[in-house]
C-alpha positions, 0 to 999 in steps of 0.5 A: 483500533478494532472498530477499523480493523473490522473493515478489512473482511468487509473489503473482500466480502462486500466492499460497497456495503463497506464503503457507506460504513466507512464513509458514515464512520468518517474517522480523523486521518491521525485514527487511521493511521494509527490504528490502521494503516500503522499496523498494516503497513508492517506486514509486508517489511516484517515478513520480509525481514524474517524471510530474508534474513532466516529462509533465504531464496536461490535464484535458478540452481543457484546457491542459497543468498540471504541478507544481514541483518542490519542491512535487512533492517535499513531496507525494512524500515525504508520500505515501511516509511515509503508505505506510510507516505505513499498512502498519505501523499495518494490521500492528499491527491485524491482530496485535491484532484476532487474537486475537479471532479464534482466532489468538495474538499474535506477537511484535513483530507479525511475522505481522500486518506481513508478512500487511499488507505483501505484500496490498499488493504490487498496490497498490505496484506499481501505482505504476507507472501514475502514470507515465501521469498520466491520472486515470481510467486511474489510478483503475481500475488502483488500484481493480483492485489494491485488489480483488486486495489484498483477495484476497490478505488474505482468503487470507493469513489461514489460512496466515499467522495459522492462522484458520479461513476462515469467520472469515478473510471477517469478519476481512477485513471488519474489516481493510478497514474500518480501511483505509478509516478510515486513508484517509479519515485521510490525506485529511483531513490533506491537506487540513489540510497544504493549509490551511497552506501546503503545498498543490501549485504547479502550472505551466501551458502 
């Protein structure tokens, strides 16, 4: 668990040193996840858990909003199982669309899960900043982590999956567009979620 954790300094102070790490490490994805993605992906439902049920935010001159606490909890927890299926289903798709692109598939789809699972480090530890429930604030630290996300991907591909450069930026290309899709997805089933009876209670004053 610790030898994984030990990547995330690594991600921001010289990624591609720490891509030939990992790619020599070749954990199983059961590892990964685990020790790694498991932990990480609590961060941001926590912290949001805790803002929003303790801190509250006001939007303009508005009076201070919160939510219960159990419907603070169902959102939390949908939002962490989101988390834990959109890095495998990125991983999995990494590892198939490979091939495409002058790289072989591996077993289990070890490479593509970990390539999937340490890009996201900034969008993970991000959640941090949902202790400060100031929505723009949170939207330029997501946005600022989402760029970083991209550039650890466009540079993890050579030494993760062995692709040439100038096909790792359309590969990129390819790989955002399905993160996109899987975001507009889970908006969708929010809203579904919503509908039926699940959506957030807030709590006013």
């Amino acid at each position: 668990m610790t030898m994984l954790l030990s990547h995330i300094p690594g991600m921001f102070t010289h990624p591609d040193t720490e891509w030939e790490r990992i790619k020599d490490e070749h954990a199983s994805p059961t590892h990964i996840y685990v020790a790694y993605i498991g932990l990480l992906a609590l961060i941001g439902p926590i912290c949001a858990f805790i803002a929003t049920t303790q801190f509250g935010w006001r939007i303009g001159d508005g009076e201070l909003t919160k939510l219960t606490v159990v419907s603070a909890l169902q959102l939390n927890v949908l939002t962490y199982i989101a988390i834990i299926v959109g890095v495998f289903g990125l991983g999995w798709m990494i590892d198939w669309m490979s091939k495409t692109y002058g790289s072989g598939h591996d077993e289990h789809a070890a490479n593509g899960i970990a390539l999937a699972a340490y890009s996201c480090t900034p969008l993970m530890l991000a959640g941090f900043v949902s202790l400060y429930p100031v929505p723009w604030v949170n939207m330029l630290v997501y946005l600022a982590a989402a760029a970083y996300a991209g550039y650890l991907m466009y540079h993890g591909l050579p030494h993760v999956l062995g692709i040439e450069e100038d096909r790792a930026f359309f590969f990129s290309g390819a790989i955002l567009t399905i993160a996109l899709v899987y975001l507009v997805t889970t908006r969708v089933g929010t809203v579904i979620l919503w509908n039926m009876g699940f959506g957030p209670q807030f709590v006013y004053g």
